[in-house]
N, CA, C and O of each residue as an XYZ file, in Angstrom:
384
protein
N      43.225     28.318    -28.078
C      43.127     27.266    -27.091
C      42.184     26.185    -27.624
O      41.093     26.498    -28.100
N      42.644     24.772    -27.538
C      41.929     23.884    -27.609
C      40.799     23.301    -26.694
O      41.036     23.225    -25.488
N      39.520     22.862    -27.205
C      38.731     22.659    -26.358
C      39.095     20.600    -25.908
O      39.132     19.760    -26.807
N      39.268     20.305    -24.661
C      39.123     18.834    -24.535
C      38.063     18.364    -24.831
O      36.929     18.794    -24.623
N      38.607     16.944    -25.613
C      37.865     16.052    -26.049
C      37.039     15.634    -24.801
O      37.472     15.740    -23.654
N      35.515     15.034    -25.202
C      34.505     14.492    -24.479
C      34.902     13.356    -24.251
O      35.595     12.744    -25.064
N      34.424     12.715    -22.749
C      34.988     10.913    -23.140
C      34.305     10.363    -24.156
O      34.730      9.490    -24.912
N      33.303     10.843    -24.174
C      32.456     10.002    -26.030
C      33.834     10.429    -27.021
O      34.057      9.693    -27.982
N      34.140     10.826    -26.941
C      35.023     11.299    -28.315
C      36.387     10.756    -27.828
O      37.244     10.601    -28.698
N      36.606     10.538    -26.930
C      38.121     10.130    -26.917
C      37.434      8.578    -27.194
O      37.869      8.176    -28.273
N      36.599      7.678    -26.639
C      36.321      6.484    -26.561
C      35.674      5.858    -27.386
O      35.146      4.774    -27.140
N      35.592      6.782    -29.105
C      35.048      6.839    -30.462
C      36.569      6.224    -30.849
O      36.657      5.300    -31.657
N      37.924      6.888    -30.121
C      38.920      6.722    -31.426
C      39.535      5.109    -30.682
O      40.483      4.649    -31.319
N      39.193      4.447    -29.723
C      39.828      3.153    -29.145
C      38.768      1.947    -30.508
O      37.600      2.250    -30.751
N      39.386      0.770    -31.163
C      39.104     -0.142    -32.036
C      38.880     -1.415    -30.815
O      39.510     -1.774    -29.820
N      37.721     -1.818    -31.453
C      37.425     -3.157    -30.291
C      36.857     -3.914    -31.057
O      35.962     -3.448    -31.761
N      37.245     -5.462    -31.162
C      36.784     -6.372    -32.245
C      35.779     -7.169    -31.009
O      36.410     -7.735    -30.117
N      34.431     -7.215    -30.952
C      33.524     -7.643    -30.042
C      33.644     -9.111    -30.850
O      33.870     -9.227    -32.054
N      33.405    -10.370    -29.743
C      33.016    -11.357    -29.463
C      31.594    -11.531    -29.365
O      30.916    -10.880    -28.571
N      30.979    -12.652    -30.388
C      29.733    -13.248    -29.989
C      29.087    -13.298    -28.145
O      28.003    -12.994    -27.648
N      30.017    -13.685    -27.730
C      29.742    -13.960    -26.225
C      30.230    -12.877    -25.547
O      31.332    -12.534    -25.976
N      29.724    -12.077    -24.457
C      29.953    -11.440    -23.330
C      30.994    -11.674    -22.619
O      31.257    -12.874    -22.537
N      31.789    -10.874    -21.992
C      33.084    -11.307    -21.233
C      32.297    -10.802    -19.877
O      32.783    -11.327    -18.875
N      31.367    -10.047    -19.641
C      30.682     -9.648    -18.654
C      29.291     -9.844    -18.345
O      28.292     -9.669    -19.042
N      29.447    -10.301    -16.989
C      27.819    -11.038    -16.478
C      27.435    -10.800    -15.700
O      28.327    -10.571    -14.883
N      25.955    -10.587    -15.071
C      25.337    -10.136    -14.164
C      25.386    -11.190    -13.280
O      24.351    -11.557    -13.836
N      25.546    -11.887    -12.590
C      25.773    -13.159    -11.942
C      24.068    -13.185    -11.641
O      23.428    -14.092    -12.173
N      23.580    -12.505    -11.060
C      21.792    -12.383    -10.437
C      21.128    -10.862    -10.764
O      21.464     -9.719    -10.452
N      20.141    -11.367    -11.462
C      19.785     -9.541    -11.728
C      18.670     -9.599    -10.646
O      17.945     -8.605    -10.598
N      18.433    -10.548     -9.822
C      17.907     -9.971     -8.566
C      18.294     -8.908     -7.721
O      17.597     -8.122     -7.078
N      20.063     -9.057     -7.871
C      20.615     -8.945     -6.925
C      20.556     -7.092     -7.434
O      20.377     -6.124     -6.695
N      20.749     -7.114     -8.740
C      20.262     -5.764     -8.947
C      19.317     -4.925     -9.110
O      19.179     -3.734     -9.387
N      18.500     -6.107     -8.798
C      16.764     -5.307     -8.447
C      16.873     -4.863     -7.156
O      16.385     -3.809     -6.747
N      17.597     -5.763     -6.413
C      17.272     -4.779     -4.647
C      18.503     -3.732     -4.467
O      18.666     -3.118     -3.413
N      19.211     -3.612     -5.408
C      20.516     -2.999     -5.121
C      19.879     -1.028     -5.139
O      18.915     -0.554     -5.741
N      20.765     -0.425     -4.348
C      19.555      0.590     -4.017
C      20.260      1.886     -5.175
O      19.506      2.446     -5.970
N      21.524      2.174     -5.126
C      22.263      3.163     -5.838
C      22.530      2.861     -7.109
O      22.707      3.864     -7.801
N      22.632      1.751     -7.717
C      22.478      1.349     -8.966
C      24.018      1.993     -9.234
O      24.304      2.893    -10.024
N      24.978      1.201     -8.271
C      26.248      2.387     -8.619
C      26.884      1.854    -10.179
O      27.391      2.742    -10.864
N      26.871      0.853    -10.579
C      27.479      0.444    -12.132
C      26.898      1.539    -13.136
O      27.562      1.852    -14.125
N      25.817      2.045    -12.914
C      25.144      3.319    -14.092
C      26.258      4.199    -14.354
O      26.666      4.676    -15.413
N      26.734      4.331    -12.957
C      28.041      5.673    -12.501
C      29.263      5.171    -12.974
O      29.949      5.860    -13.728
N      29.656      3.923    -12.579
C      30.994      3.710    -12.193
C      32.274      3.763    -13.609
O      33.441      4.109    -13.795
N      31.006      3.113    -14.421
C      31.883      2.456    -15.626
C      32.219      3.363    -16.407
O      31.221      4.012    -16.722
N      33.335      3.817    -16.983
C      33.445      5.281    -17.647
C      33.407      4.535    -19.211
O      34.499      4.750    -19.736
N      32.932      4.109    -19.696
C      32.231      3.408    -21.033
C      31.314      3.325    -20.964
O      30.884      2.969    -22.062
N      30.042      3.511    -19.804
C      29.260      3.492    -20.406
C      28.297      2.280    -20.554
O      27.235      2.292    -21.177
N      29.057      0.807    -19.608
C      28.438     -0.499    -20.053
C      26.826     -0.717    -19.592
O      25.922     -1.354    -20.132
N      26.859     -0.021    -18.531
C      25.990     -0.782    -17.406
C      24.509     -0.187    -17.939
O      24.788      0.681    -18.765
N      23.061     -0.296    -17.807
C      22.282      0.788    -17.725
C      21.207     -0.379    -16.990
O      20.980     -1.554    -17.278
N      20.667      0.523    -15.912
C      19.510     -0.356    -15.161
C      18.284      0.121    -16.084
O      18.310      1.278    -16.502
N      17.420     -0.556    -16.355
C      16.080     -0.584    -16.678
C      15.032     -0.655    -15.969
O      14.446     -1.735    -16.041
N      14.527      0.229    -15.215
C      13.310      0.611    -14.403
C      12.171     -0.471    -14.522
O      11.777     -1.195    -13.608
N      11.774     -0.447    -15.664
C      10.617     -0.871    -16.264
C      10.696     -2.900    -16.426
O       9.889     -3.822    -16.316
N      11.754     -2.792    -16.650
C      12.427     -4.383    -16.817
C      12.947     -5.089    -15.842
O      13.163     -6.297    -15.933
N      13.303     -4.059    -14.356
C      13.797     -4.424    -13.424
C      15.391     -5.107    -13.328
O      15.959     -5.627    -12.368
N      15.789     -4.904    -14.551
C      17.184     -5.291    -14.670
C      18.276     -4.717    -15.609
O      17.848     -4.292    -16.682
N      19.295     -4.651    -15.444
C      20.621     -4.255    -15.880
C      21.183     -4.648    -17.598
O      21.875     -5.666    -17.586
N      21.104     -4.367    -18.248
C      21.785     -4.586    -19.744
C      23.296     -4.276    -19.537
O      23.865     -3.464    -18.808
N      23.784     -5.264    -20.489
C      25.117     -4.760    -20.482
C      25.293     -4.710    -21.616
O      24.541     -5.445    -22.257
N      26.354     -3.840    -22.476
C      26.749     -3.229    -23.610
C      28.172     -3.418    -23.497
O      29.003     -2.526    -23.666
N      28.518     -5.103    -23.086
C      29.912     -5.513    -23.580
C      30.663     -5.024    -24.735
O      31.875     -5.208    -24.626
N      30.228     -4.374    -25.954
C      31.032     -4.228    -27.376
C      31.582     -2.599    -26.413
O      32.536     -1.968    -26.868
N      30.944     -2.155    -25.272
C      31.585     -0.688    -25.263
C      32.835     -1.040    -24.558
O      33.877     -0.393    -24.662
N      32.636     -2.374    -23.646
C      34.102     -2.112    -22.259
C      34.993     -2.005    -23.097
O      34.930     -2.477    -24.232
N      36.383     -1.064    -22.407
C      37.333     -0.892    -22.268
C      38.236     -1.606    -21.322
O      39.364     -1.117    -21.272
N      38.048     -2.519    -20.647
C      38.985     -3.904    -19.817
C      39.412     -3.090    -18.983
O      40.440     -3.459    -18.414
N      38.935     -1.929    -18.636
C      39.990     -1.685    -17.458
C      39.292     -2.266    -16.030
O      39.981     -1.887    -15.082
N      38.371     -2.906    -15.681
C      38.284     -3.827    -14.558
C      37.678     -3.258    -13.509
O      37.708     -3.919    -12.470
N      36.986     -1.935    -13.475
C      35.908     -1.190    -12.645
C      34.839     -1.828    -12.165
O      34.366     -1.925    -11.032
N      34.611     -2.142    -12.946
C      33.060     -3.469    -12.646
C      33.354     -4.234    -11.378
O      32.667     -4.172    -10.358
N      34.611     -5.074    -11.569
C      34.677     -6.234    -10.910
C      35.168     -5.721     -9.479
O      35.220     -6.434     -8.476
N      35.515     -4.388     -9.542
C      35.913     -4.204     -7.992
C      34.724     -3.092     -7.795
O      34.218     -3.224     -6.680
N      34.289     -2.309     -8.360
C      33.353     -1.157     -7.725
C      31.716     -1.904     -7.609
O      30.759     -1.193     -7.303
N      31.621     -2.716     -7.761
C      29.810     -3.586     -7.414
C      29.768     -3.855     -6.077
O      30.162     -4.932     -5.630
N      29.370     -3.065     -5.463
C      29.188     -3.431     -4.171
C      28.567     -4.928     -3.203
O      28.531     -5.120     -1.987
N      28.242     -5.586     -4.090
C      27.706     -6.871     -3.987
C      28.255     -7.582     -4.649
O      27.765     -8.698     -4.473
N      29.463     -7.630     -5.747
C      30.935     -7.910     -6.621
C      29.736     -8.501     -7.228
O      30.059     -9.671     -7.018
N      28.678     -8.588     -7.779
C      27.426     -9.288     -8.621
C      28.044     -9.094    -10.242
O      27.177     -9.409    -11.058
N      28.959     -8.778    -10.696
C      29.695     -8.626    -11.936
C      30.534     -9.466    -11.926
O      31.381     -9.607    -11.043
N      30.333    -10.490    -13.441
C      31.711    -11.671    -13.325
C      32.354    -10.776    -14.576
O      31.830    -10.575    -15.671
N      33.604    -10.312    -14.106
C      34.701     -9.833    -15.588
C      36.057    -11.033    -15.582
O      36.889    -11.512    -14.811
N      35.701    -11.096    -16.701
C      36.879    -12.201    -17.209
C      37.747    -11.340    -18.737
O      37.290    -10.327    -19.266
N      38.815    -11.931    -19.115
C      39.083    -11.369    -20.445
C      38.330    -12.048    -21.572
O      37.923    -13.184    -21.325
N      38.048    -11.476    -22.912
C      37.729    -11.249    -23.791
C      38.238    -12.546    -24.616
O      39.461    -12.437    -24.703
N      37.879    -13.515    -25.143
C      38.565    -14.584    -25.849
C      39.710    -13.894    -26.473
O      39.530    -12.708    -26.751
N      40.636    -14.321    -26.691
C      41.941    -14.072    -27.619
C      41.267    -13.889    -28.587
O      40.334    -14.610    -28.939
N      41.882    -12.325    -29.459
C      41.949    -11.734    -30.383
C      40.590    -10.968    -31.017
O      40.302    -10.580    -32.149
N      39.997    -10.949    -29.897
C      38.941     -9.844    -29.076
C      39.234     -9.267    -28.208
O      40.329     -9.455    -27.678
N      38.259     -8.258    -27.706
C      38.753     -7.006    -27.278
C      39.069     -5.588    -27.773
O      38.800     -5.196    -28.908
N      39.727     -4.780    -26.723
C      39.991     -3.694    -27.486
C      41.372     -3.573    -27.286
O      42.105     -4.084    -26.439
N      41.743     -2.326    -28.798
C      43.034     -2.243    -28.917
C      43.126     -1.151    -28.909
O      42.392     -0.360    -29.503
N      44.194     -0.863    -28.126
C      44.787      1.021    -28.133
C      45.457      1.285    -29.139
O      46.008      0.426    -29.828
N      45.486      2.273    -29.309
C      46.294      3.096    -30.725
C      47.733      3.283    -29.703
O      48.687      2.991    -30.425
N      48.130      3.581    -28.587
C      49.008      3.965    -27.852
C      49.859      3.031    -27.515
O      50.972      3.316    -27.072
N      49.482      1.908    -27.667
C      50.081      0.516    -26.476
C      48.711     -0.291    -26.166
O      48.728     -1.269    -25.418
């Protein structure tokens, strides 16, 4: 029996040519200083989001998204602007 792959390991084999610029923005990192569940830590199954205690604000790790568009609907305060990736950035599936 095979053991399943980790999402780290399935989301090692997806190719993503990152852009200088961010396709994803915090619109107000106020807004994620008062935000109480910090649900983007959770939501994003890549991995983008991470709040910083100490800094009082949110980093994002655009080179990880995967475009599937979690951000822009699971922020409870929609405080995430997702747009696409300039042409011929992004990521590419091996599948389609």
């Amino acid at each position: 029996m095979t053991q399943a792959q980790s999402i780290e390991e399935r989301l090692f084999t997806i190719r993503y040519k990152a852009d200088d610029k961010s396709h994803l923005i915090i619109k107000d990192q106020d807004v994620c200083a008062k935000c109480v569940d910090k649900d983007c830590n959770y939501f994003c199954p890549a991995d983008v989001y991470l709040w910083h205690e100490e800094d009082k604000m949110t980093s994002v790790a655009f080179e990880n998204c995967i475009e599937c568009g979690t951000c822009r609907l699971a922020c409870p305060t929609y405080n995430i602007e997702w747009v696409y990736p300039t042409g011929g950035y992004g990521i590419t599936y091996k599948f389609g």
